[in-house]
C-alpha positions in Angstrom: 22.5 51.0 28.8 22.7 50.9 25.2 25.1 47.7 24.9 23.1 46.1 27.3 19.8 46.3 25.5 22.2 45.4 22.1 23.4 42.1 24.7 19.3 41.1 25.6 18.6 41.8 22.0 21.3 38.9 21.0 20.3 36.7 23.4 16.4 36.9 22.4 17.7 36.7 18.9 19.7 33.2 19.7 17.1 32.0 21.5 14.5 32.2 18.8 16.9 30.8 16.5 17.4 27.8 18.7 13.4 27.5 19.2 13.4 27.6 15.5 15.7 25.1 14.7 14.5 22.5 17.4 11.0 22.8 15.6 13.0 22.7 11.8 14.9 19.1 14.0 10.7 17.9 15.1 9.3 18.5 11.6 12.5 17.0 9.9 12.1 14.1 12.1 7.8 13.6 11.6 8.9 13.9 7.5 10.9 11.0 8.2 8.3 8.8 9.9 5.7 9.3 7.5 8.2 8.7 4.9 8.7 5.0 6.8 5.0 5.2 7.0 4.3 5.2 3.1 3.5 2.0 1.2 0.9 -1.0 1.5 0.5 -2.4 4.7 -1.6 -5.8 5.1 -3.3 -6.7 8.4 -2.0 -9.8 9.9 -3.4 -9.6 13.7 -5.7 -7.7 16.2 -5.8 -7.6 19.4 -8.6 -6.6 21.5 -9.4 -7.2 25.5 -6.3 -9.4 25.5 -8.0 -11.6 22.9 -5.4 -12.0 19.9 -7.0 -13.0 16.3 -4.3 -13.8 13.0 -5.3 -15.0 9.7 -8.3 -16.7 9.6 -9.9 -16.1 12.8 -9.9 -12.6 12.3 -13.3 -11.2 11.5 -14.3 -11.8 7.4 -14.1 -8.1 7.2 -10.8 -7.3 8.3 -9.1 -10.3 6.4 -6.8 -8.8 4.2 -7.3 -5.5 5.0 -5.1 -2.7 3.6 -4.0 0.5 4.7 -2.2 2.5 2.3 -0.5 5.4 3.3 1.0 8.5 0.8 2.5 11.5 2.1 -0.3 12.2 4.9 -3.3 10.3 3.2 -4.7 6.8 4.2 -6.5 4.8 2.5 -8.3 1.9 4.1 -9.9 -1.0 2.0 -11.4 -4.0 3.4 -12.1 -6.8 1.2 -15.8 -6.2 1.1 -15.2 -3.3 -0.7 -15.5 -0.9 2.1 -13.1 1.9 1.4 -12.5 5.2 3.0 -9.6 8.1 3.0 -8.1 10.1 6.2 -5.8 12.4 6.9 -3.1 11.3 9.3 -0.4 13.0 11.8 2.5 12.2 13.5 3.0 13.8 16.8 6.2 13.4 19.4 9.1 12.3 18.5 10.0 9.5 20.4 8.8 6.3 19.9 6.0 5.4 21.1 5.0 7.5 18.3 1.9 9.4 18.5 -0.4 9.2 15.0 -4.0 10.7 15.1 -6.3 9.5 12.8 -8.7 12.6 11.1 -11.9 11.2 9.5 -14.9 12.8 8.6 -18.3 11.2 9.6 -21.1 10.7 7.4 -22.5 14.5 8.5 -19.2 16.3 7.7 -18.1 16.0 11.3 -14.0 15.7 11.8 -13.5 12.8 14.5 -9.5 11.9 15.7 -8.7 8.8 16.8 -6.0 8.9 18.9 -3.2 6.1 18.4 0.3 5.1 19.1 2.5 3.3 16.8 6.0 1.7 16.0 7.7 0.0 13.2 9.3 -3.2 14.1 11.2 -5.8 11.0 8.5 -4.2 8.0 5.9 -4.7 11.0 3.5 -1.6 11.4 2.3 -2.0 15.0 -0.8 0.2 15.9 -2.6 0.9 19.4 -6.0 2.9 19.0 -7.5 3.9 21.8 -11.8 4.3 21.9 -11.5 7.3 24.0 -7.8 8.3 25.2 -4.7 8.1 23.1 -3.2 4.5 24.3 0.3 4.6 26.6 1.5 0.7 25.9 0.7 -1.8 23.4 -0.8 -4.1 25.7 -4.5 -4.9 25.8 -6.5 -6.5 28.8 -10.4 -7.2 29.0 -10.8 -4.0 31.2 -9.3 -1.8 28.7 -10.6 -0.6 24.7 -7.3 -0.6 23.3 -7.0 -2.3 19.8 -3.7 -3.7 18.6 -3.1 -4.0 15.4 -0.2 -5.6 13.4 0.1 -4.8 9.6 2.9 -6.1 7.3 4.5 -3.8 4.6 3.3 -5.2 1.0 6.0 -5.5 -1.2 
C-alpha cells in the first residue's frame, strides 16, 4: 500500500513537472515573438471590406503611421500627432498568432481588441477584428476585419 501511494506520488510529481515545463516551452516561445515584435513598424497598406488602400490612398491620418513596440508596450503615432500607448499580449503559439490589444478609454475603462498576426520578409501583418478575434487574413464587404501591413523601420 505504501509503495503504491510512493508510485501515484511520482507520477503526480512527473506530471506537474511536465505541465510545468510545457508552460516554461509557451512563455519561452511568446518571449520570443514579442522579441520579433520590437522595433518601428511603418504602415504601408490596409485592408477593409475587401477594399485594399497603399501609400497615398490611404486615409491622411494613417499615412505614415507608426507602431512602436518595446517589451509589451505599443506606441501608436499618426502623423497628425495623435499618439497613444497600450499594453499588448501574445497568446497561442502557432502562427496565426493571437495578440490582444489592451487600451484604456477616455473614462479609465480597459477595452481588448482582439487580433491575429504573422511576420512575413520584415512584413508585420495584422487582422483586427471589431468584435471577434479574426481566423484568416482575408477581408470581404460582409465582414469587419482590418488588415493591416506594417514594414519594420530600420
Amino acid at each position: 500500500m505504501h509503495s503504491r501511494f510512493i508510485t501515484i506520488a511520482g507520477y503526480l510529481a512527473l506530471g506537474i513537472l511536465c505541465m510545468s515545463l510545457a508552460s516554461a516551452q509557451e512563455n519561452q516561445e511568446k518571449h520570443v515573438m514579442l522579441d520579433k515584435l520590437e522595433g518601428s513598424w511603418i504602415l504601408d497598406s490596409m485592408e477593409i471590406k475587401g477594399e485594399k488602400a497603399q501609400g497615398e490612398e490611404l486615409p491622411a491620418r494613417f499615412q505614415g503611421m507608426k507602431q512602436t513596440i518595446k517589451g509589451d508596450k505599443m506606441v501608436v503615432s499618426r502623423v497628425d500627432g495623435m499618439q497613444f500607448e497600450c499594453r499588448i499580449v501574445i497568446r497561442g503559439e502557432a502562427e496565426p498568432y493571437e495578440l490582444d490589444i489592451i487600451l484604456e478609454d477616455r473614462e479609465g475603462k480597459k477595452k481588448t481588441q482582439k487580433c491575429i498576426f504573422k511576420i512575413v520578409d520584415k512584413k508585420l501583418v495584422l487582422a483586427e477584428g471589431k468584435d471577434e478575434r479574426p481566423t484568416s487574413f482575408e477581408t470581404s464587404p460582409d465582414v469587419s476585419t482590418k488588415v493591416s501591413t506594417f514594414t519594420l523601420k530600420q
